[in-house]
C-alpha positions in Angstrom: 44.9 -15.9 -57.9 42.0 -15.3 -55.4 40.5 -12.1 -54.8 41.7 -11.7 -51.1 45.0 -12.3 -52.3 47.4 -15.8 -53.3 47.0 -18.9 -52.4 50.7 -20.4 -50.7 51.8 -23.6 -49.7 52.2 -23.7 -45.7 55.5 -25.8 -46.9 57.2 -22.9 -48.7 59.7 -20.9 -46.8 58.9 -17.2 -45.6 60.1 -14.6 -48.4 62.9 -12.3 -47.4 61.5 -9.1 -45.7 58.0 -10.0 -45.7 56.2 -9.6 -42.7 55.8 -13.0 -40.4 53.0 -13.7 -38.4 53.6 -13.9 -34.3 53.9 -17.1 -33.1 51.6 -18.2 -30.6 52.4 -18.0 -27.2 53.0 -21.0 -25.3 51.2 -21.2 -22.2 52.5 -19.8 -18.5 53.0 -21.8 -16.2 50.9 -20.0 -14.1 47.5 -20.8 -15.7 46.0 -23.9 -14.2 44.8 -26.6 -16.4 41.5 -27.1 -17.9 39.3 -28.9 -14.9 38.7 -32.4 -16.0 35.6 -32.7 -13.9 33.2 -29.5 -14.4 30.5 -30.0 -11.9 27.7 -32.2 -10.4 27.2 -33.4 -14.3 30.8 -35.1 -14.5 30.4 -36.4 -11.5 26.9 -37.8 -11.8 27.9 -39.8 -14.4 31.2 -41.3 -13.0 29.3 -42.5 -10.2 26.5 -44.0 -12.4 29.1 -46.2 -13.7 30.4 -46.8 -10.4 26.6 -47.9 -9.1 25.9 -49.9 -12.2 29.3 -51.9 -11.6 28.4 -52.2 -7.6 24.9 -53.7 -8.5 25.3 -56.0 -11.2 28.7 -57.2 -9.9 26.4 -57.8 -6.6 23.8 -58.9 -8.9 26.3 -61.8 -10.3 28.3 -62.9 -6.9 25.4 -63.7 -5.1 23.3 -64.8 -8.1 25.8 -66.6 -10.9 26.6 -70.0 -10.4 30.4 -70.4 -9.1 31.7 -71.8 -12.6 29.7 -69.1 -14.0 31.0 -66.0 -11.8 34.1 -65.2 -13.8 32.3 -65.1 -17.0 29.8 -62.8 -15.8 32.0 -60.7 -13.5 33.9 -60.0 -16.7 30.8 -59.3 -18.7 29.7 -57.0 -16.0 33.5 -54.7 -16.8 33.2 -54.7 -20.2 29.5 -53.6 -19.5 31.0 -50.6 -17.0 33.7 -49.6 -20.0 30.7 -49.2 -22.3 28.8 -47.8 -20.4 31.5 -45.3 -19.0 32.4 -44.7 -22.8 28.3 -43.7 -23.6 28.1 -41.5 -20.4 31.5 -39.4 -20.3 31.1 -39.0 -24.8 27.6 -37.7 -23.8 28.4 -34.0 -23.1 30.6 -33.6 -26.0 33.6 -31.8 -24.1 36.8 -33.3 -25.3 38.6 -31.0 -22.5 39.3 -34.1 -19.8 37.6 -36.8 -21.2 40.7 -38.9 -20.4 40.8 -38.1 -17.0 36.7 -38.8 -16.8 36.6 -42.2 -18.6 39.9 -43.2 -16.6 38.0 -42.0 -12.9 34.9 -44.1 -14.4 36.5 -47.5 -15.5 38.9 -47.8 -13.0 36.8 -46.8 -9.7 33.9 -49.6 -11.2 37.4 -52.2 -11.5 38.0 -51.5 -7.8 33.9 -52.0 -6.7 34.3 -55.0 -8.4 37.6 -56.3 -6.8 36.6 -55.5 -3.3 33.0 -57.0 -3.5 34.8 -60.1 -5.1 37.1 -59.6 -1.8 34.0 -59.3 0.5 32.5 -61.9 -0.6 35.4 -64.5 -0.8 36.4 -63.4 3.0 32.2 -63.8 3.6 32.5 -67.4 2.4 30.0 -66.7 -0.7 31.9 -68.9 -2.9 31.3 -72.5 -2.0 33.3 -75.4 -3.7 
């Protein structure tokens, strides 16, 4: 036995009379949800993922070679996920880091699609 009193198992039943401790109280409805974005910080770094995927997916349509363009286009997402992975881990918040990441990798997916789009309606991929 410890000084500050016995050591129980959290699996063991609650003994007959003694006294229980309060259970915590769920949240209200009322209360909003933690923000997931808390400030020019959050968003400085979504959109540096979003710039990065802008420029080097520009980078690679008007620079790759066309058998070459869907190799680097898809080395230019799984660069953005990284890179979306390094910047929204950075703070150390775990409080919306879902919501962060998901903003980050999906807004540099839909850069990427419409440049590809503007550029295929633009005529920038020959045959």
């Amino acid at each position: 036995m410890r000084e500050d009193g016995p050591v129980t198992d959290a699996m063991e039943p609650p003994t007959p009379g003694a006294p229980q401790a309060p259970a915590a109280a769920a949240p209200s409805s009322d209360e909003a949800p933690a923000a997931s974005f808390r400030g020019a910080g959050d968003w400085l770094r979504t959109a540096i993922v979003w710039a990065f995927a802008a420029v080097a997916g520009t980078g690679v349509l008007v620079g790759a070679g066309a058998a070459q363009r869907v190799d680097a286009l898809l080395i230019v997402v799984v660069a953005s996920v990284l890179l979306a992975f390094v910047l929204q881990l950075a703070p150390g918040r775990a409080a919306g880091f879902v919501t962060r990441l998901a903003a980050s990798i999906a807004g540099a997916i839909a850069l990427l699609g419409a440049l590809t789009g503007i550029f295929a309606l633009l005529g920038a991929f020959g045959h």
